[in-house]
N, C-alpha and C positions, 0 to 999 in steps of 0.2 A: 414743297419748299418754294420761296418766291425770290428774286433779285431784289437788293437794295445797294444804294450808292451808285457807282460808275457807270462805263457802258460795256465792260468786257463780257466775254460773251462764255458762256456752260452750255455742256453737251454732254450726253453719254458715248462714251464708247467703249467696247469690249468689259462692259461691268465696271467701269468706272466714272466717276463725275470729273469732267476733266474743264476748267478754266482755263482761257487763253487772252493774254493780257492784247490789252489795244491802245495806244502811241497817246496821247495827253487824256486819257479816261482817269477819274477817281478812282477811290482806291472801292471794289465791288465784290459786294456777299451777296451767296446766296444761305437764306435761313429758314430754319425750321418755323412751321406754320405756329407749333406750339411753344412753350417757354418750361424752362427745366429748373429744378433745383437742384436737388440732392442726384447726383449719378456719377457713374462711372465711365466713360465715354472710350473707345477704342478705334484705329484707326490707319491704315499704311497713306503713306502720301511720298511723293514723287514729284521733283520740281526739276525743270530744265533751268540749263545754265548756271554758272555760277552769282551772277548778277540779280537776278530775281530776287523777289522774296515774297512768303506768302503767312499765312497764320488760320489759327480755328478759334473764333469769339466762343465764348461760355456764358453765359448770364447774362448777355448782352441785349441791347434796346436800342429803338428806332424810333423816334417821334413820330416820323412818316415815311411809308414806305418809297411817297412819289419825292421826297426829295433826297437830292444826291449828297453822299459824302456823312451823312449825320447816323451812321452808328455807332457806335458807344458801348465800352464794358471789355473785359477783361481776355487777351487773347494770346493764346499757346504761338510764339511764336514758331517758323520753319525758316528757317538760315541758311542757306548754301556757299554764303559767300565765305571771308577769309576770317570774320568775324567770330564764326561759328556758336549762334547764341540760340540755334535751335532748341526749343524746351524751355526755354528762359518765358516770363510773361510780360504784358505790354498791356496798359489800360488803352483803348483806344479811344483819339478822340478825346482824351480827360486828361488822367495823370502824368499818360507815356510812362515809363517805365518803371515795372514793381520789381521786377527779378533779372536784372541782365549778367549775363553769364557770369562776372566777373566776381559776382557772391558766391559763385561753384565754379571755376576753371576746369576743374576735373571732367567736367561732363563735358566741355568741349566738343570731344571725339566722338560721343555718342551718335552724333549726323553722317551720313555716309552718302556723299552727294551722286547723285544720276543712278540713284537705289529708290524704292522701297526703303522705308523707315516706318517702323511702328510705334505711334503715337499713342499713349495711353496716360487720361486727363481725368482724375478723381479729387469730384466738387463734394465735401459732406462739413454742412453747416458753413462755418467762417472758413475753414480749411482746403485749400486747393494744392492739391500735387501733378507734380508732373513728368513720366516717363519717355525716353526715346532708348527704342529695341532695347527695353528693358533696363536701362542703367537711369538710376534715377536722376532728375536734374532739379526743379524748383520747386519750394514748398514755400508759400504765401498763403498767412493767415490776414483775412480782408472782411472788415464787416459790411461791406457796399454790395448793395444786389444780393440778394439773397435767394431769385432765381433772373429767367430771363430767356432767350433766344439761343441758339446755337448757329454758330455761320461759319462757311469756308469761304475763305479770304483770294478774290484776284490780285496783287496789290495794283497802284498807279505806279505805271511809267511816262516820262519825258522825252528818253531815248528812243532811234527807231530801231537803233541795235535790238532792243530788248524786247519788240513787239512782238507778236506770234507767237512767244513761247508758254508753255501749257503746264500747269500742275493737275495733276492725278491726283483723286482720291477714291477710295475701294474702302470694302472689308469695314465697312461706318457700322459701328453696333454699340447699342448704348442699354445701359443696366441703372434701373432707379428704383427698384426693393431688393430689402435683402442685404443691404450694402454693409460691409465692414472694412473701415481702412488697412487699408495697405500700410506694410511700415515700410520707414525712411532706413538707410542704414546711419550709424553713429557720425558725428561730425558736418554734416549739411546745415549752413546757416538758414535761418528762418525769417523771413522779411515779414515780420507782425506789427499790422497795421490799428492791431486792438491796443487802444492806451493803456498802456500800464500794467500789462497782459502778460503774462507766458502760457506756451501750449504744457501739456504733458511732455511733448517730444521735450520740450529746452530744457524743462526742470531735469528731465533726466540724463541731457547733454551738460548737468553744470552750469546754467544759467541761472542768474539769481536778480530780482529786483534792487535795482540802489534806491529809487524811490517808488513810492506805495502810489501814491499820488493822491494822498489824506495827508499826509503828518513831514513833519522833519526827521525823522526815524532814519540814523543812518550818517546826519550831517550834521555837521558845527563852524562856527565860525574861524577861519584862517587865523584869527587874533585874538581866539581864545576856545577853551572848551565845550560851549553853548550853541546853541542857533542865532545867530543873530534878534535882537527884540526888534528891528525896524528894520526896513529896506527890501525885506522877501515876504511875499506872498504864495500861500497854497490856495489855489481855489481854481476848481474848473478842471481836479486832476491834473494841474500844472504846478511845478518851480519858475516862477516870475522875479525877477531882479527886477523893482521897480525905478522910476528915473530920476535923477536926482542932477540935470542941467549936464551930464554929461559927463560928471567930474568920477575919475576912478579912484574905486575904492573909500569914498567920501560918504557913504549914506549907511548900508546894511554892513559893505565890506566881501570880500570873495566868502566862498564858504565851501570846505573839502570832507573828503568823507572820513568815516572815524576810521579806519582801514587803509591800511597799504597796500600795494598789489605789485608786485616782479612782470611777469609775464600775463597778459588779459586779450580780450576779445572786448571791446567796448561798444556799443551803439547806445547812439542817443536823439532821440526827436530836439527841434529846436525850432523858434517861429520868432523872426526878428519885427520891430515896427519900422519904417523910415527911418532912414539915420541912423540905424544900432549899429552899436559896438559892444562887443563880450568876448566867449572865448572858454570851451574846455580847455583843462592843463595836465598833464601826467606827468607823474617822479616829482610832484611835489615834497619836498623835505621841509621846508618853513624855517630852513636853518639860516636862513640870509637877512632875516626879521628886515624886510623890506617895509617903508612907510606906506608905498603905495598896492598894488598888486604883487601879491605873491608870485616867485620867480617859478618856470616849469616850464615845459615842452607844453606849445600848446596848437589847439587845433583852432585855426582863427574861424570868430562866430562875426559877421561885418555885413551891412549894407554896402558890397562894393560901389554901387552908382553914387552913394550921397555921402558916407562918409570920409574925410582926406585921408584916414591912415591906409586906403585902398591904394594912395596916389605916392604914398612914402614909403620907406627900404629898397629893395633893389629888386628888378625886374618884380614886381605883382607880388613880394615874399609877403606879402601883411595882408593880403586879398581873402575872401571866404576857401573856409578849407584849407589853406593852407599853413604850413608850419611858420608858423609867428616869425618874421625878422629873418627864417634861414632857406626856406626851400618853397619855389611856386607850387601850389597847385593846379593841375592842366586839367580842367573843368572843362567839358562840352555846355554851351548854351541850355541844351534843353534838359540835362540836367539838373541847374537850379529853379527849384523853382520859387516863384515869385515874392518880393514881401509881403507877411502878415498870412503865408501859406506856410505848413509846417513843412520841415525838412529833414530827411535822416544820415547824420552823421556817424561816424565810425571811426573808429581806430583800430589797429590790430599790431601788439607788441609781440612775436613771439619770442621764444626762450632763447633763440641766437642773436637778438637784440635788433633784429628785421624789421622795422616799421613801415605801415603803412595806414593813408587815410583814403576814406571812401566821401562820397557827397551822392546820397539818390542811389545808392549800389553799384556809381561810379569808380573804382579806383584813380584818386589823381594824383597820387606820391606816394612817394617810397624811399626808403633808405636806411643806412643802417647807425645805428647809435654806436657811439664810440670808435667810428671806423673813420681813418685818416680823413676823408673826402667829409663826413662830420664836422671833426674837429677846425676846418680851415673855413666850412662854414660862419660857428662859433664865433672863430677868431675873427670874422670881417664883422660882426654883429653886434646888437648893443650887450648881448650877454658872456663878451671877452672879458667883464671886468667880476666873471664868477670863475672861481677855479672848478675845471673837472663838468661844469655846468653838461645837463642833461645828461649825464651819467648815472646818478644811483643807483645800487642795486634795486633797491622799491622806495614808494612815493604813495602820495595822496593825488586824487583825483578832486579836480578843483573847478568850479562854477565863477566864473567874474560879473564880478558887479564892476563894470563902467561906467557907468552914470546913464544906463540904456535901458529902456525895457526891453527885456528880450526874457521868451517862456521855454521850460522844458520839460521834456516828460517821457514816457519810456528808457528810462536813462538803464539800460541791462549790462549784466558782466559775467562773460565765462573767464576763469581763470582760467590759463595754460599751464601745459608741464611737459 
């Protein structure tokens, strides 16, 4: 194995490889000589303090060994801290974050800090899973790297509190023939990074495609029964609303799915240009035969830096991600990412009318429909002059045309119950 990145320093002792972090060092791997694809990788690890943190690259790549800080590719996190996102994944160096804990809460607990944990990390084709002491935690389907490096992670500190201290690693043994996956148990979300894709696992968790990412199959226009003839474009394995000076609902028009839906699980990819404005909507009814954009809960799709409706409703309500006109979204920075990068959004209704939106497998709101603290939102908002408004029992799921380019794709749906 060789160092790359930082200056923190590996040693053996008592049968283990033990890293000990050093006061402004980069963040420092050491990695396998060879590069891996397909395997099954097993492993205990051990981290002092609860402030640290460390991780195990998979697939991962170096340009060059002599320079610091430049590895890269996909890494099993180790969390000790209060966050507990142990087992969650982390592109390093690239995307930051595929899988953080907040798409599986449950697994939380799995880490058991100032222990021994056993890590076990099964890479077969597009498919990575990921166990601690045996309770499953993250399953990301990723078609990037297809093999690569293996490294254990010193991370970088700033603090002198945090210098000296040491993660252990032992019991490292890895299996590359012979391989058959491991199953997940029922209910684990799946961060799939393949367009327009479902694994075996989703179909059989109830997932189902709303678009193909060839045809309009599925969708019609808000203001009438058909697909729009102008304004949307398929191509590239995308839904594009193309642009029409900005003006909503003036060119192709929104367009919702032929189906209704009560309680769902929603994800959807979404890649804005400068300046866009759009917008998924749920509990659409079309009962309010509005001239402009159809009326709905919706999940704001927005350039906050360039467009002004980032700057209007009250405290950040009209911002990305969050609930159109009633409820901010509390977004981390690195979170979104960039414009003309895509993005994965989320909704999750369930059957006791609990909502909640994600941005990047961030959680940044939540609340419940129909519930007093609702209702008074409502009433401060432009949509007090709808009775009952975001209520429905079931609704259309709806695409805005604004007058923006803005593309979609992976648009998936489990129904609840």
């Amino acid at each position: 194995m060789e160092e790359a990145g930082g200056t923190a320093r590996y040693t053996v002792e008592n049968g283990a490889i033990v890293g000990t972090t050093v006061l402004n060092s980069g963040n420092t791997f050491l990695v396998t000589e060879r590069e891996y694809g397909d395997f099954d990788l097993e492993l205990d690890v051990k981290i002092e303090g609860a402030q640290n943190n460390s991780g195990v690259q998979t697939r991962s790549h170096c340009d060059s060994l002599a320079q610091p800080g430049n590895v890269y590719g996909r890494q099993v996190e180790i969390d000790p801290s209060a966050r507990r996102w142990s087992g969650g994944i982390y592109d390093e160096a690239r995307r930051q974050w595929l899988y953080p804990l907040e798409l599986h809460p449950q697994a939380k607990t799995a880490f058991k800090a100032g222990k021994y944990n056993h890590f076990r990390i099964e890479c077969l084709g597009n498919e990575m899973k990921t166990w601690v002491n045996d309770v499953p935690v993250a399953y990301v389907v990723d078609p990037v790297d297809p093999k690569g490096f293996i490294g254990l992670q010193v991370h970088a500190i700033s603090e002198a509190a945090q210098a000296g201290k040491k993660v252990y690693f032992k019991n490292i043994r890895i299996k590359t023939t012979h391989l058959q996956p491991r199953a997940f148990p029922a209910g684990v979300y799946v961060a799939n990074f393949v367009p327009n894709y479902l694994t075996a696992y989703e179909r059989q968790q109830g997932w189902k495609l709303l678009f193909d990412g060839k045809t309009s199959q599925g969708w019609r226009s808000a203001r009438g029964k058909s697909f729009p003839a102008q304004g949307w474009q398929i191509a590239d394995g995308a839904l594009t609303v193309l642009p029409s000076e900005g003006k909503e609902a003036a060119n192709g028009g929104d367009i919702v799915t032929t189906d209704e839906y009560k309680a769902f699980d929603l994800s959807f990819e979404f890649k804005l240009t400068p300046g866009a404005n759009s917008g998924v909507k749920y509990f659409v009814t079309l009962a309010e035969q509005t001239e402009g954009s159809a009326i709905g809960l919706e999940y704001q799709v927005l350039d906050d830096a360039l467009h002004p409706d980032a700057k209007l409703g009250r405290d950040g309500d009209r911002t990305l991600a969050s609930l159109y006109d009633l409820k901010t979204a509390d977004k981390p920075a690195r979170f979104v990412h960039p414009i003309g990068e895509w993005n994965v959004g989320r909704v999750v209704v369930y059957t006791t009318n609990h909502v909640e939106h994600y941005l990047n497998g961030a959680k940044v709101l939540e609340y419940e429909r129909g519930s007093p603290e609702f209702r008074r939102l409502v009433a401060q908002s432009k949509y007090h002059v709808w009775p009952n408004f975001g209520e429905a029992p079931a609704g259309h799921l709806l695409l805005q045309d604004h007058g923006n380019r803005v593309s979609f794709r992976s648009i998936k749906l489990k129904e609840l119950k």
